[in-house]
C-alpha positions in Angstrom: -35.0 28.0 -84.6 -38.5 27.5 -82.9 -41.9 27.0 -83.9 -45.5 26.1 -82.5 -47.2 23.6 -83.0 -51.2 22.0 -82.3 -52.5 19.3 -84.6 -49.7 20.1 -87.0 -46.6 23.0 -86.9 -49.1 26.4 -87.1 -46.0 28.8 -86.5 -41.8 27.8 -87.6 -39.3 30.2 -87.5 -37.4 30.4 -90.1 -40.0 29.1 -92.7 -39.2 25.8 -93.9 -37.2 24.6 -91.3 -39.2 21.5 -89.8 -42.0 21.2 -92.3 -41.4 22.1 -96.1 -42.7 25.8 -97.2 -43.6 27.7 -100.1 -42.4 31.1 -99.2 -40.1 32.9 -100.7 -37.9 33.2 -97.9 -38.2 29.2 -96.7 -35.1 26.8 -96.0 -34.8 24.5 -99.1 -34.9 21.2 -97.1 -36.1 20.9 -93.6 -33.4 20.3 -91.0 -34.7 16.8 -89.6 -37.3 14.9 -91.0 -40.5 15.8 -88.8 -42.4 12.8 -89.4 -40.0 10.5 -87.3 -40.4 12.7 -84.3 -43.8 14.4 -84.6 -45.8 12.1 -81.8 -43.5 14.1 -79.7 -44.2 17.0 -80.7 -47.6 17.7 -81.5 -48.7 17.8 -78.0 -50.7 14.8 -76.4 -52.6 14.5 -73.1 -50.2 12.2 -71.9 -46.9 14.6 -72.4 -48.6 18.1 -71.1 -47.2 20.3 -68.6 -43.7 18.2 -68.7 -40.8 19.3 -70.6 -39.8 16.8 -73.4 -36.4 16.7 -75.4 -36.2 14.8 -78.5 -32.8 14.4 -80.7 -32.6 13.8 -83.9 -30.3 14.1 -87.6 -27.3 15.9 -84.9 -30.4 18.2 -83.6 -32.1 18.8 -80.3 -36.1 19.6 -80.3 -37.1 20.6 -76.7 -40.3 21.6 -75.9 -43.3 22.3 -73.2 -46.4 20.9 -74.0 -49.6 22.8 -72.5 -53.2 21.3 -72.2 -55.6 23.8 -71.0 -59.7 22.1 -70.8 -62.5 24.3 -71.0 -65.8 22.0 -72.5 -67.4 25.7 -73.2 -64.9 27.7 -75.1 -63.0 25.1 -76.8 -64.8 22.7 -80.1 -62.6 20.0 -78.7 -63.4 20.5 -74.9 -59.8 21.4 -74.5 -56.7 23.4 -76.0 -53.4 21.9 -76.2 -49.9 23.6 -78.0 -46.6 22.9 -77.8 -44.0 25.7 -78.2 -40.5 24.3 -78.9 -37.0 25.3 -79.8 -34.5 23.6 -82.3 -30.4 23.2 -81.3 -27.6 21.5 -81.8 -27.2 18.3 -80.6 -23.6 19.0 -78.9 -24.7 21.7 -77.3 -23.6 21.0 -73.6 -25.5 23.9 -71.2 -29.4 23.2 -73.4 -30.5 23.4 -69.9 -30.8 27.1 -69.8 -32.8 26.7 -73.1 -34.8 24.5 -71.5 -36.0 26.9 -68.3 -36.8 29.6 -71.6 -39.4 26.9 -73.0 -40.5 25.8 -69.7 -41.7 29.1 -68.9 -42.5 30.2 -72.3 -45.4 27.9 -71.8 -46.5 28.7 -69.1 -46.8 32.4 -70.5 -48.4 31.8 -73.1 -50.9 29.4 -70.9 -51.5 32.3 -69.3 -52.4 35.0 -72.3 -54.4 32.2 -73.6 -56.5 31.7 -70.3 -57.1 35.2 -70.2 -58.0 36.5 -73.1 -57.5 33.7 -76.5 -54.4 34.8 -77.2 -53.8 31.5 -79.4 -57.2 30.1 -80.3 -58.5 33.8 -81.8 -56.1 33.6 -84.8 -56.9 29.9 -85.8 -58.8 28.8 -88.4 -61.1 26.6 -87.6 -61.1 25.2 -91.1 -57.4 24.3 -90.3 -58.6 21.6 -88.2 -62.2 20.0 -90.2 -60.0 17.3 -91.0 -57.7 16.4 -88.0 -59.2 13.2 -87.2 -58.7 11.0 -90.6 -55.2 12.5 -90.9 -51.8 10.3 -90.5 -50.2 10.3 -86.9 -47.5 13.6 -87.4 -47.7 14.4 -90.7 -48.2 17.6 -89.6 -50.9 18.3 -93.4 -53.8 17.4 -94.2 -54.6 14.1 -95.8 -57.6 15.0 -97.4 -59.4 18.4 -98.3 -63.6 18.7 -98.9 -64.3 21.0 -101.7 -67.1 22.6 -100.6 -69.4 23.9 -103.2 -70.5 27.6 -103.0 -72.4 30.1 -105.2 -73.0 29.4 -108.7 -70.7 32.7 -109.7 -67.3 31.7 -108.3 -67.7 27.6 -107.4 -65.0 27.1 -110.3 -62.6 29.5 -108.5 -63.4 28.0 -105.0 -62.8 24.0 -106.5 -59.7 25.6 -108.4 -58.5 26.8 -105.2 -58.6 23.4 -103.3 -57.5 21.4 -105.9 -54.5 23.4 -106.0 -54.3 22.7 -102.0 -54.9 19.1 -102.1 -52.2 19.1 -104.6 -50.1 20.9 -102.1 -51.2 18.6 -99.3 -50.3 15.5 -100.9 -46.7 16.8 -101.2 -46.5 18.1 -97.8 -46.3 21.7 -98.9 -48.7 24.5 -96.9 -50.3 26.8 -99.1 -49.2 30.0 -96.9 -52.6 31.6 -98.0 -55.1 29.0 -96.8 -53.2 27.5 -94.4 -51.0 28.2 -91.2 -47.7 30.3 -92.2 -46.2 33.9 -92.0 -48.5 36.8 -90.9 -50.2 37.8 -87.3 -49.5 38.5 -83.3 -48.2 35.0 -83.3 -45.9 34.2 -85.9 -44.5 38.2 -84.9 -43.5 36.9 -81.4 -42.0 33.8 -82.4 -39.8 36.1 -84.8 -39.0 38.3 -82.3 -38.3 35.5 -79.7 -35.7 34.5 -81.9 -33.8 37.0 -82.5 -33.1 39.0 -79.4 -32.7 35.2 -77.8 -29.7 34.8 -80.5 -28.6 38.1 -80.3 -28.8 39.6 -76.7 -29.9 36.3 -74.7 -33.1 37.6 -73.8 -36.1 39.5 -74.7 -38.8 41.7 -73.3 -41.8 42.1 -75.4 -45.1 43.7 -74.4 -48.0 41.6 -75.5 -50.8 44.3 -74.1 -51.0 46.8 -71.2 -50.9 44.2 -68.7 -48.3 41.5 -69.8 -45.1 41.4 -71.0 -42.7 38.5 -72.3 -39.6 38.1 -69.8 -36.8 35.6 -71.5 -33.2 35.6 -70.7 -30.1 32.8 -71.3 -28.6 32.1 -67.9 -25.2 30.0 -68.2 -24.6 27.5 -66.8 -20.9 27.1 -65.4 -19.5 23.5 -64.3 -19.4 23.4 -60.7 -16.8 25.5 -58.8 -14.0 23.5 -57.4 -13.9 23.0 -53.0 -12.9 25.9 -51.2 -10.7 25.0 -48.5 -9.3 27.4 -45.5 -6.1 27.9 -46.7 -6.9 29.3 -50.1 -6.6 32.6 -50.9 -9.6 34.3 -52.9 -8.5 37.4 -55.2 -10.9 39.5 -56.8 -10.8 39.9 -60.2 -13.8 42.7 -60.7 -13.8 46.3 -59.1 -16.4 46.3 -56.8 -16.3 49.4 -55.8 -18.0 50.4 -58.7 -21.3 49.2 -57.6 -23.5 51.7 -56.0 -26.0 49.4 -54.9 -25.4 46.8 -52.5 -24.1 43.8 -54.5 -25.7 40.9 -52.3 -28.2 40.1 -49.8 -26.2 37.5 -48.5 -24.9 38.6 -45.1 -21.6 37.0 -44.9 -20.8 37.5 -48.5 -21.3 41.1 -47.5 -19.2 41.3 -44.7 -16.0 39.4 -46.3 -15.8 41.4 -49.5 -14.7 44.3 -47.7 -11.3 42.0 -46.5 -10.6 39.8 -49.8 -7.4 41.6 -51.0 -5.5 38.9 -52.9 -3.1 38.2 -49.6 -5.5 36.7 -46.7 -6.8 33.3 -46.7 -10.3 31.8 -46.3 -9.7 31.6 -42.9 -8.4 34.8 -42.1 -11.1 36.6 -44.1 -13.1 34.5 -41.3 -11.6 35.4 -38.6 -11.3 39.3 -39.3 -15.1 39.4 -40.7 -16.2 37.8 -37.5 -18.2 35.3 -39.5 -18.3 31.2 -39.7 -15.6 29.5 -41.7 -18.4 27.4 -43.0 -20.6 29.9 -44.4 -17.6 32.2 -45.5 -15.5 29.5 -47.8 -19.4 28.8 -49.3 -19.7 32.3 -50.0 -16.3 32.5 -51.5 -17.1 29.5 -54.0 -20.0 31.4 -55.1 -17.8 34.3 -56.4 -15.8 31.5 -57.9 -18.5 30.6 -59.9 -19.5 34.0 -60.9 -15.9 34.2 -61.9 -15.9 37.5 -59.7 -12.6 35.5 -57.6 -9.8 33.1 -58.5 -8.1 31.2 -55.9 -4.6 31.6 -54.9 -1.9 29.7 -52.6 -0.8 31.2 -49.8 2.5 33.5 -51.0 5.3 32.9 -48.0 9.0 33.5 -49.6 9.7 29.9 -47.8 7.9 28.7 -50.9 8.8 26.6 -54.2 7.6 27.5 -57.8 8.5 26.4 -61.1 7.6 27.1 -65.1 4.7 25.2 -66.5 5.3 23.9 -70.5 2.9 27.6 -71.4 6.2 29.7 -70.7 6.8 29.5 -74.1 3.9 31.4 -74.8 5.0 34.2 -72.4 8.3 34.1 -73.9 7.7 34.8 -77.3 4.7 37.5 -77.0 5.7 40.8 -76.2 2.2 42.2 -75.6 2.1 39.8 -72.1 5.2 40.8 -71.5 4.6 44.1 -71.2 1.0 43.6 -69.8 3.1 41.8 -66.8 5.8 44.7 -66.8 3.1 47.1 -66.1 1.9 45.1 -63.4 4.3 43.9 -61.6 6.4 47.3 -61.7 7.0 49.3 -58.4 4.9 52.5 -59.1 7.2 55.3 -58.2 6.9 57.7 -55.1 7.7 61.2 -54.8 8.0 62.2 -51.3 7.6 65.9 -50.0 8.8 66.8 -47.1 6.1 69.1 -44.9 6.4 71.1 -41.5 2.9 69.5 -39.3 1.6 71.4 -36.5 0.9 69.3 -33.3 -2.5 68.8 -34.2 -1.7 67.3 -37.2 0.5 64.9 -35.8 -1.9 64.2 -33.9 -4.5 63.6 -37.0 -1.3 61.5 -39.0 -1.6 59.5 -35.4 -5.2 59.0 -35.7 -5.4 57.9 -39.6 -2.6 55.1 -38.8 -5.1 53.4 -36.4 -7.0 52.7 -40.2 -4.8 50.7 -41.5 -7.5 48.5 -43.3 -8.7 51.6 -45.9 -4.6 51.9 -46.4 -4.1 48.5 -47.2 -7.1 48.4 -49.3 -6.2 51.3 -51.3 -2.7 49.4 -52.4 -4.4 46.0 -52.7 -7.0 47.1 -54.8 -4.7 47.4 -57.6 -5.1 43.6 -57.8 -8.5 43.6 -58.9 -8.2 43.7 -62.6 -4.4 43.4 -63.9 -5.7 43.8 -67.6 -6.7 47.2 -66.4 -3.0 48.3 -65.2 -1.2 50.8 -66.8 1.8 49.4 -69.2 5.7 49.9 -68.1 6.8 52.8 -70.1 9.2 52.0 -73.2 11.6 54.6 -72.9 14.6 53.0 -72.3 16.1 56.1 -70.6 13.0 55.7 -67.7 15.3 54.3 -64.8 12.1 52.7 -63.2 11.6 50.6 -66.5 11.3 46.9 -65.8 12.8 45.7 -69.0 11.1 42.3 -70.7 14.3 40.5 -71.1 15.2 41.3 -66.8 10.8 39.2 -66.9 12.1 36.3 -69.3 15.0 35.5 -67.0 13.2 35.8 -63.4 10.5 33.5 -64.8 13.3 31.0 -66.4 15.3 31.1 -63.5 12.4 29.6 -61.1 13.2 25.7 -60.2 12.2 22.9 -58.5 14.5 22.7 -55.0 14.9 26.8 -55.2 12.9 28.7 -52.4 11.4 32.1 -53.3 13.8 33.6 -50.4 17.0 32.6 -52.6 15.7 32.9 -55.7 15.2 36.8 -54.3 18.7 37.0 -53.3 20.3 35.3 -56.3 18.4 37.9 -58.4 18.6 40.8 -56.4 19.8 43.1 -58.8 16.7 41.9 -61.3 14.3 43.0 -58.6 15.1 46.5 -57.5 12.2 47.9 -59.6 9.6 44.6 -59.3 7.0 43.8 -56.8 8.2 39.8 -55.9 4.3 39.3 -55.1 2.4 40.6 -58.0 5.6 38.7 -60.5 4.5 35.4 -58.7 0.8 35.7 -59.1 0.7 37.6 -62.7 2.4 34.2 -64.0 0.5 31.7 -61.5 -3.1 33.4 -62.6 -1.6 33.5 -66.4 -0.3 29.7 -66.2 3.3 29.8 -66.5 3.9 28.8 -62.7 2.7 26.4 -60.4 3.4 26.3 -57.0 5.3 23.5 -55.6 3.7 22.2 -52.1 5.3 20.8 -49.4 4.5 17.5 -47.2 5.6 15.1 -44.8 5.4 11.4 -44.2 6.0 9.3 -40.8 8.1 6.5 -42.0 8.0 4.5 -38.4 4.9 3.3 -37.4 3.4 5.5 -34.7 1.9 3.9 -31.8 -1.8 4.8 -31.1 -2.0 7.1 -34.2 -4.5 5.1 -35.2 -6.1 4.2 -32.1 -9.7 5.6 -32.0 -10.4 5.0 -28.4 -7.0 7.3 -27.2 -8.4 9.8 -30.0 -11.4 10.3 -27.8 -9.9 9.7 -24.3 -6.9 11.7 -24.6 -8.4 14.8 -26.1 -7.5 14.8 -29.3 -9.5 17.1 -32.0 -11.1 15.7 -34.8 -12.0 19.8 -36.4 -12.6 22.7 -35.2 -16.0 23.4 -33.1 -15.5 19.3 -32.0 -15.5 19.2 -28.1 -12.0 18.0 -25.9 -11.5 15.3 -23.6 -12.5 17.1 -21.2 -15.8 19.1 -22.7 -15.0 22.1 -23.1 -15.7 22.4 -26.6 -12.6 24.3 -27.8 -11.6 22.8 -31.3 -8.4 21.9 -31.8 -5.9 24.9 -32.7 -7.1 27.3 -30.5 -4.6 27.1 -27.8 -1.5 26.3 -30.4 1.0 26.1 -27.4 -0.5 22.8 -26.5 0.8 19.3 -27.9 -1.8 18.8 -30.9 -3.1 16.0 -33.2 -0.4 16.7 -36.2 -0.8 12.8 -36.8 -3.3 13.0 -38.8 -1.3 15.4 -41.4 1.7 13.2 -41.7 0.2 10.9 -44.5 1.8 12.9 -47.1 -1.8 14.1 -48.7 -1.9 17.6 -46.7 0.6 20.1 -47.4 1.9 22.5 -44.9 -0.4 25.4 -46.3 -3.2 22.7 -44.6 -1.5 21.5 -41.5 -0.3 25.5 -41.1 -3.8 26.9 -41.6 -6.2 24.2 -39.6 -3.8 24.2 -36.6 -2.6 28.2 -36.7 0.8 28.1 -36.3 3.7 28.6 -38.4 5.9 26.5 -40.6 8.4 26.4 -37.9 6.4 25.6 -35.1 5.0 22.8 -37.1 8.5 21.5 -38.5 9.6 21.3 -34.8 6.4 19.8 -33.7 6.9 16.9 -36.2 10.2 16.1 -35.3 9.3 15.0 -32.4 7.2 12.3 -34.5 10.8 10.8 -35.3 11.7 10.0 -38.8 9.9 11.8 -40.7 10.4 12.8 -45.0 9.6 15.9 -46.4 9.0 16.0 -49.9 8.4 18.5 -52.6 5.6 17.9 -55.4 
């Protein structure tokens, strides 16, 4: 809900909801009682132009307060309002409600600078009173009866009888005092709705302004992006016509994120800092555009997570991941080519990017892939009991490369890859990393004056021993820093990456560290 407010509440949405109401259509009870809260909410000199949240009976009032001084068009020498909305307490992202109110007030500062947009539909009669009445009442405490013609002064003292009565109970009498009706009380209607039921709002106030609202969300921050991760999209970006981003690097990486390349590949093929492209990476994460992957290497280790039941007993994931993960079947025609269209088949192999492409970008939305057919007589079906049992069959101590050959026959018709990722993205795998640990004491590992004298890198882009400024991993035939890595906190997807070289090169580089554990977690 949401109202406005000046001396008292002039404008609530629904009627009834912070100050009791005599329409029809009013709440029964208010929601909090106003009283307790209302020198924070009718608007004082002291709170203007700062946004100020106020909780209360499980409910959150946030609102703007707006001071605008003009000695010649205002009684009071100034104008100040406060426009406010009403949630729940346990709300946890109010802060996108909060930038609506901010700059609600601000509009409406505006429209009310210009051209009265407030002040013309007050009564001034609303307000005779303001000075003798209690601090936040939000009514009146005490109504003149002014006499009038001879004819109707009966009716007229009738009339505010019946309105002191109404004041000493703290109910408005709609017709004499602020309620339902006019430009005002419209907006705030409209406000309210198309914020509850689209998350934003565009309403034209006159020829030259119009009310802009929209609900941003606010998502908890992304977690790091690191080198060796591997983004996968999960939109189809291709269907934007426009360009999607301003952002330069964002813009030349997206053509490269397939769901198999790391952060730092993408970097090194999009010719762009690693820096700036795992940043631009982590804001797709947090747009949910990409999830982030390990590195898949058929050297690796995964296991079940406790949700394979869930994948176990529902058939529709089962055949969501049967449709995915299923080899799409080829028919190949044979063709006589003239030489020149050898020549052209020649040619279109030097693109291997667009071909790659073209097969990767099945990976953008798996939801979206068409489902295994049920025939039982289709010899390319990938049947959900052959799923169950790959996915069971995964252990702790069981490499990806045996686990392959031990279920050989299971596999004819299923894309290893996409199996892995379908149930690491769904949660029924984890991967199982790899490290090592030096359990001799190494002498001068720690030793930060041979660290500097002897060359060794700290990161890339840090300078040698001898100046040249070439960071460590570039030249990986060279005797490098691994050190560093044996502490048993980077995995082998982190030492493998950072010093660009293989898990071989690196298992025989760290022998020569002596005895050295590798362990599996």
């Amino acid at each position: 809900m949401l109202f406005l407010s000046r001396f008292r509440v002039l404008h609530q949405v629904p009627e009834g909801s912070v100050t009791p109401s005599t329409s029809p259509s009013a709440l029964q009870n208010p929601l909090f009682h106003f009283p307790s809260i209302s020198a924070y909410i009718i608007p004082r000199q002291e709170f203007c132009d700062r946004l100020v949240t106020t909780c209360t009976n499980h409910y959150r009032v946030i609102g703007f307060p707006v001071c605008i001084e003009d000695e010649t068009k205002y009684n009071r020498n100034e104008f100040i309002f406060n426009f406010a909305l009403v949630l729940d307490e346990d709300v946890s992202d109010w802060g996108s409600y909060a930038s609506v109110v901010r700059k609600l007030g601000r509009l409406l500062r505006a429209l009310e600078e210009q051209g009265g947009f407030l002040s013309k539909e007050e009564d001034p009669r609303w307000f005779e009173d303001d000075e003798d009445e209690g601090e936040g009442n939000g009514v009146e405490s005490d109504t003149k009866v002014k006499g009038q013609e001879q004819g109707d002064g009966h009716v007229e003292a009738k009339d505010k009888l019946c309105e002191q009565d109404n004041a000493d109970s703290g109910i408005w009498d709609i017709g004499s005092v602020p309620g339902s009706g006019g430009k005002v009380y419209a907006l705030c209607e409209m406000i309210l709705e198309d914020l509850n039921n689209y998350c934003e709002c565009m309403i034209p106030i006159d020829d030259s302004n119009t009310i802009n609202l929209k609900l941003f969300p606010t998502h908890p921050p992304p977690a790091p992006v690191y080198a060796w991760h591997v983004p996968l999209l999960r939109i189809d970006l291709s269907s934007f016509s426009s360009t999607i981003s301003s952002d330069l690097t964002l813009t030349r990486i997206l053509p490269y994120i397939n769901g198999t390349r790391s952060v730092s590949h993408i970097s090194q093929l999009a010719d762009t800092d690693l820096s700036l492209t795992r940043k631009a990476v982590q804001h797709l994460v947090y747009y949910g555009c990409v999830i982030l992957l390990d590195i898949f290497q058929f050297g690796a280790i995964y296991a079940p997570t406790s949700e394979i039941s869930d994948f176990i007993v529902d058939e529709n994931i089962q055949a969501e991941c049967a449709g995915y993960v299923r080899i799409p079947r080829m028919s190949l025609k044979p063709a006589v080519r003239t030489g020149s269209e050898a020549d052209g088949s020649r040619d279109e192999s030097d693109e291997p990017l667009s071909r790659e492409r073209s097969h990767e970008e099945q990976d953008v939305d798996m939801e979206e892939e068409g489902e295994s057919s049920d025939d039982e007589s289709d010899p390319y079906r990938v049947s959900k009991e052959s799923l169950v049992r790959l996915y069971t069959s995964l252990k702790q101590g069981l490499t990806l490369r045996n686990w392959c050959l031990e279920n050989f026959e299971l596999l004819t018709r299923v894309d290893v890859r996409r199996l892995i990722t379908f149930g690491v993205i769904k949660g029924y795998l984890y991967r199982v990393h790899k490290y090592a640990i030096v359990n001799s004491c190494l002498p001068g590992v720690n030793d930060e004056t041979k660290r500097r004298k002897g060359g060794w890198v700290e990161g890339p882009g840090y300078a040698n021993g001898d100046g040249n400024g070439t960071g460590f991993g570039s030249d990986p035939g060279r005797e490098l820093p691994l050190a560093r890595y044996l502490d048993g906190v980077h995995s082998f997807d982190e030492i493998c990456t950072e010093l660009r070289m293989s898990e071989k090169d690196a298992m025989e580089k760290i022998k020569g560290f002596g005895e050295v554990q590798i362990i599996h977690r």
